[in-house]
N, C-alpha and C positions, 0 to 999 in steps of 0.2 A: 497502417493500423486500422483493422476493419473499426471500431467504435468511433472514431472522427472519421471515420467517410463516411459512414450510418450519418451521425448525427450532423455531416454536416449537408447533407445529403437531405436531412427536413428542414434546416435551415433555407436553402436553396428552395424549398416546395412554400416557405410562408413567405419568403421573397415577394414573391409573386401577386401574394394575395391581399397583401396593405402592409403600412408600416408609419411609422409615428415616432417622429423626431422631439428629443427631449434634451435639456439644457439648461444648465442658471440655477436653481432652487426648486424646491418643491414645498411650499409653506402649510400645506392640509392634507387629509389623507385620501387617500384612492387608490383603486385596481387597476392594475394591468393589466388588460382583458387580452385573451387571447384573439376576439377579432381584430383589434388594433396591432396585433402582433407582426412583424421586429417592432421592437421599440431601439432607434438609434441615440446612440448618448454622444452630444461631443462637448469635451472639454470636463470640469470637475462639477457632475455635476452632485450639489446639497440635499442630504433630508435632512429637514428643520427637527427642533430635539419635538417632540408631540406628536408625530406623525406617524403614521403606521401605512406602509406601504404594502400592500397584496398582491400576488401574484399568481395568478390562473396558470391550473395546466397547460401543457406545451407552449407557454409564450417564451420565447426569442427576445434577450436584450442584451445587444450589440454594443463595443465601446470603439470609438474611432483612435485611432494612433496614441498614444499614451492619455487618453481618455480616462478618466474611473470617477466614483461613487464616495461620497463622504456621510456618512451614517451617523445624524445623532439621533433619528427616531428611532422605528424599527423596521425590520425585513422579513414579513411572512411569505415562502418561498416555498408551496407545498404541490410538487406536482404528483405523477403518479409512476403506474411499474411500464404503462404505456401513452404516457404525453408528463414525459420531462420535462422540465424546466432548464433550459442553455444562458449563459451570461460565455460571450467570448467575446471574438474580436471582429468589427466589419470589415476589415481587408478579404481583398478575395485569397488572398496566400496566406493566413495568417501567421506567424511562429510564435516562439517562447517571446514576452516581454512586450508583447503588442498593444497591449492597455495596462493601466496600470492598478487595477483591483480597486476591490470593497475596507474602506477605511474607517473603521468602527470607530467612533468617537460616544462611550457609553459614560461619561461624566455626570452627569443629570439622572435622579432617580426618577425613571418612568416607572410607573405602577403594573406591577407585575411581572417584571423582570422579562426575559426571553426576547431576549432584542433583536437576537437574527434566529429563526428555524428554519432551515431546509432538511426537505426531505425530496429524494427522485428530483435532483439539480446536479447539472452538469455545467462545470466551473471550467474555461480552460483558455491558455494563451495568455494569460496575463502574468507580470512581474512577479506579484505578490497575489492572492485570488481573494484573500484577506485577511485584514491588519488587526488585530485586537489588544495592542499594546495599550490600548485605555481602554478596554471595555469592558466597564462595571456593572453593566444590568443584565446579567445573565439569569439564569441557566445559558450557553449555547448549544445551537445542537444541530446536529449534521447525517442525516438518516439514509442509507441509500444513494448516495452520491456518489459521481464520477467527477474526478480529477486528473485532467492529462493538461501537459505540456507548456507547464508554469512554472517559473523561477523556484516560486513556493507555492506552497498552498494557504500554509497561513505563516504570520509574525506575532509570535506569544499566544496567550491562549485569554478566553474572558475569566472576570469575576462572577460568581462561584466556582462554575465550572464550565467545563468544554469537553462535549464527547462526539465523537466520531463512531459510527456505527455503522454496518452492512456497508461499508464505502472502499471503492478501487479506484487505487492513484497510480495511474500509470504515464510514465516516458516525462515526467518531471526532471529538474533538475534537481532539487530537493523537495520532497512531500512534505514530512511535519516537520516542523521546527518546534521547540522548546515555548511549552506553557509555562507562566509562571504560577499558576492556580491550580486547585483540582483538576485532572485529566484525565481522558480516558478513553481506547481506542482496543472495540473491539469488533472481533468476527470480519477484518474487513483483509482483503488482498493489495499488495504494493507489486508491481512490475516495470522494471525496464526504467527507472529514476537514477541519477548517480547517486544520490542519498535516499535511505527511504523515510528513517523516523529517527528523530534524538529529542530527545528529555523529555519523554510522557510517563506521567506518573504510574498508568496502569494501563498495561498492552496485555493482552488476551485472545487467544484463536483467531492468529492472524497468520498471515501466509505473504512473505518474502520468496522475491527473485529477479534475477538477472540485474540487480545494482552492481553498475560500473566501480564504483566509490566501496562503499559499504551498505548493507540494508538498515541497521539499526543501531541505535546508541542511547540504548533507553535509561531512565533514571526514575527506579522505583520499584515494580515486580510485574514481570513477564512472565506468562506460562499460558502454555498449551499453543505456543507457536511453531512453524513450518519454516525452518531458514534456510535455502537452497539455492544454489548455482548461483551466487553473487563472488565478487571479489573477496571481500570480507564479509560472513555474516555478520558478527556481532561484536562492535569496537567501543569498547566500555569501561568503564572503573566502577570497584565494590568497594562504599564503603558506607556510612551510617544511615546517609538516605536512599541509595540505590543497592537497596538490600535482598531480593529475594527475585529469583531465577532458578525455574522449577518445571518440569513435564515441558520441554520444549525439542524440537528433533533439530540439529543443527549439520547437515548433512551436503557434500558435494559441491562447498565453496572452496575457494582458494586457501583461503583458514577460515576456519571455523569462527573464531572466538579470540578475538585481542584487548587483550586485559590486560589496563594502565596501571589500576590498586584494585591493592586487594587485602581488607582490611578482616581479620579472622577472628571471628564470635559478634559480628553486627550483619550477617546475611547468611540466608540458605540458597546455598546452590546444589540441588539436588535432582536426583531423577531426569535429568535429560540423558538423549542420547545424541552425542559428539562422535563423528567417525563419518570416514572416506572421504575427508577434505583434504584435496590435492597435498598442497604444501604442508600445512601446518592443521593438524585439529585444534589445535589449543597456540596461543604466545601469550606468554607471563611477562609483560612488559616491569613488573613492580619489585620493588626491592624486597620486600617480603613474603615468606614461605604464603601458600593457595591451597588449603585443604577442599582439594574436589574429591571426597570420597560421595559413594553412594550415587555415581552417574555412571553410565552404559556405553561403552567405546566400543562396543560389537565387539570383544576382542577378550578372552578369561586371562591372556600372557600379558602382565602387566610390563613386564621389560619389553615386551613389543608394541604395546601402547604408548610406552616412552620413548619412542621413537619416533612417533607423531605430534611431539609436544616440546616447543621453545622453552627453554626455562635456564637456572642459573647452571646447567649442564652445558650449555651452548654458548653463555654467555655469563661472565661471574658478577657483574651490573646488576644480576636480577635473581629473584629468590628462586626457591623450590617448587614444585608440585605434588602433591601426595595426593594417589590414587586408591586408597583403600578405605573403606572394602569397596570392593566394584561392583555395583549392580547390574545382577545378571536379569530380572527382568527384562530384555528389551522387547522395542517392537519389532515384531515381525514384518511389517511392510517397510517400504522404503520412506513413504510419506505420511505426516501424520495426519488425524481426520480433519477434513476443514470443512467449516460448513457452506452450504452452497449460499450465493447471494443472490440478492434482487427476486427472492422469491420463483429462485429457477432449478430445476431439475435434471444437472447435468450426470449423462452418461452414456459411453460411446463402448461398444461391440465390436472386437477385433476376430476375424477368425479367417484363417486359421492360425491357432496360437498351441504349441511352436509351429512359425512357418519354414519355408524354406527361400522362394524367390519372392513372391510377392504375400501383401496380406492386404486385406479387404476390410472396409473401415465402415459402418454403420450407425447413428444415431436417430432421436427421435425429438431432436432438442432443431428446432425452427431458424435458430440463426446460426452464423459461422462460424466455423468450431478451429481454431490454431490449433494443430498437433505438433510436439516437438518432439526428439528421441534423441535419448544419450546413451553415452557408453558410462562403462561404467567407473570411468576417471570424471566423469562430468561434464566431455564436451559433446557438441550437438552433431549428432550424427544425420537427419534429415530433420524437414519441418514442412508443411502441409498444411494448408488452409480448403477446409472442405463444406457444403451443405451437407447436410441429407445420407450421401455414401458416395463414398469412392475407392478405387485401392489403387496401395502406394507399390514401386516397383523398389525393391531395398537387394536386390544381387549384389549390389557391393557393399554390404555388411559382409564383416566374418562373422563365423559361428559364434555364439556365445549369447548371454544376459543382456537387456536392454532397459531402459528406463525410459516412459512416457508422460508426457503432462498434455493433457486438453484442455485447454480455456476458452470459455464461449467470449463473444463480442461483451458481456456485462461481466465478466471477471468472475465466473465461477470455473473449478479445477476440477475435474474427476484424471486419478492419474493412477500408475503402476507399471508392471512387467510385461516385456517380450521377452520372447525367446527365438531365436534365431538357429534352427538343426545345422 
């Protein structure tokens, strides 16, 4: 995973240069300067409730063997697009569950609210990355962040609310878990987690992939998302509170869309496009009839569309699905637009396109670019990790249609077509 060898790879370079062992409590406030950077934490260690701890760009704060943080002050956590801010683990091998995370204790009203802000923080290796099942002094807020290789990311969400913004969770066991407040997660990329997201109130232009498990299991109203090459995209129930699923491209999973209830005249599901997921586009897991009219299955034969779809025709356990009318708008591309993150400008020049033996890869974007290619059932036909340019040798493709995704090292996507003479 080029993003944990980058990053751990500066880790390795502050090593070097000082570092400052922390422990027990922390009773007043102060910075963590980045010359004192790593800062080592062993054992649990305290912020007292009044304290406000700061944290300078690119410092480094390491948790030893199930190590972590207890928060009743707060956590100002603001680095940049080029000197992040790391919380993992000091083992030199680290894995999943190597410390045990930030454990918000927001009971006390502190003035001002905003108990933890990160922005440009990179969270990873820990159980839980953190805990907000008591934390009341919110707003939270989560700006530009990477998350990899964490049990979770978080457990519940704060009071008022909790928003996750421009942030990529990748190679998690599970990314979000269920807030119980206002929530809200948008514009950000999930990759390679066996879970990606369940019970956020409001998910928006986000971009799912490669969840083992499922990507999503949202509770509330989704739209304008990207849900691709996962097991399951989308494993859900509709009914009073998780009501509205809208302009989303659900495309080139296993199934599509597995849906427990489904409660009819308390939700709009409308306007997405559902189609060329292997197994199943659609499972109606609920005893009652599912009016999906007015969504785009690439497909104007609806008896052939019904062939991509579980329902009480396969199974008398479970109700109906009614297709009509079918919206023929769809998109023309494969994928839908996501916007780029971290303030980066990716995009990668293939040519020649169509090729024949080999094709020639080009970008202008500085760091490492994952290429991956599918067919057009969904599975992965080559993949390529490049700088700069290179070209790949593809003879054993057959002829036909391809599908590409480029993801740089910070989680932004420029993707689309090959073609193969």
């Amino acid at each position: 995973m080029k993003p944990i060898l980058l990053i751990l790879s500066l880790i390795s370079f502050t090593l070097s240069n000082a570092q400052t062992n922390i422990s027990g409590a922390v009773y007043s406030s102060e910075t963590w300067a980045l010359s004192n950077s790593p800062y080592i934490v062993s054992g649990n260690l305290v912020i007292f409730d009044g304290v406000e701890i700061t944290i300078e760009p690119g410092v480094t704060v390491m948790f030893d063997l199930s190590a972590s943080m207890e928060l009743r002050g707060k956590l100002i956590a603001i680095g940049t697009a080029t000197d992040s801010i790391t919380f993992t683990s000091s083992l030199p091998n680290p894995s999943m569950n190597s410390w045990n995370g930030i454990n918000v204790l927001g009971t006390n009203n502190q003035p001002g609210g905003n108990q933890v802000k990160m922005h440009y923080v990179n969270g990873m290796f820990a159980s839980t990355f953190i805990n907000m099942n008591l934390a009341y002094n919110g707003p939270y807020h989560f700006e530009d962040c990477y998350f990899a290789y964490n049990g979770k990311v978080n457990e519940d969400g704060g009071s008022p609310s909790t928003v996750f913004e421009h942030c990529v969770f990748e190679a998690n066991h599970q990314a979000l878990d269920w807030c119980q407040f206002d929530s809200r997660v948008s514009q950000s990329h999930f990759y390679d987690n066996n879970i990606g997201l369940i019970g956020i109130a409001k998910v928006d232009t986000c971009y799912f992939s490669g969840h083992t498990d499922y990507a999503m299991a949202p509770y509330g109203i989704t739209t304008g998302c990207t849900i691709e090459f996962n097991n399951i995209g989308v494993k859900t129930g509709f009914n009073g509170v998780n009501h509205t699923f809208t302009n989303n491209n659900v495309k080139h999973n296993n199934i599509g869309l597995e849906i427990a209830s489904f409660f009819n005249g308390t939700q709009t599901f409308s306007e997405n496009t559902i189609c060329d997921n292997t197994t199943y586009n659609l499972k109606l897991l609920s005893a009652n009839n599912a009016d999906l009219g007015l969504n785009c299955w690439c497909n104007d034969d609806e008896t052939q569309i019904q062939t991509t779809i579980f329902d009480g025709y396969e199974d008398v356990s479970y109700g109906l699905v009614s297709l009509s009318p079918i919206y023929s708008d769809c998109e023309t591309s494969l994928f839908a637009e996501t916007p780029n993150l971290m303030s980066e400008d990716l995009s990668v020049s293939f040519y020649p396109n169509p090729f024949t033996e080999m094709i020639h890869l080009k970008t202008d974007n500085k760091s490492a670019i994952t290429l991956n290619i599918y067919d057009m059932s969904g599975r992965l036909m080559a993949e390529k990790i490049f700088q700069h340019e290179c070209t790949m040798h593809l003879s054993h493709l057959n002829s036909g249609v391809y599908y590409f995704a480029a993801k740089s090292e910070r989680g932004s996507v420029y993707s689309g077509k090959l073609i193969k003479e």
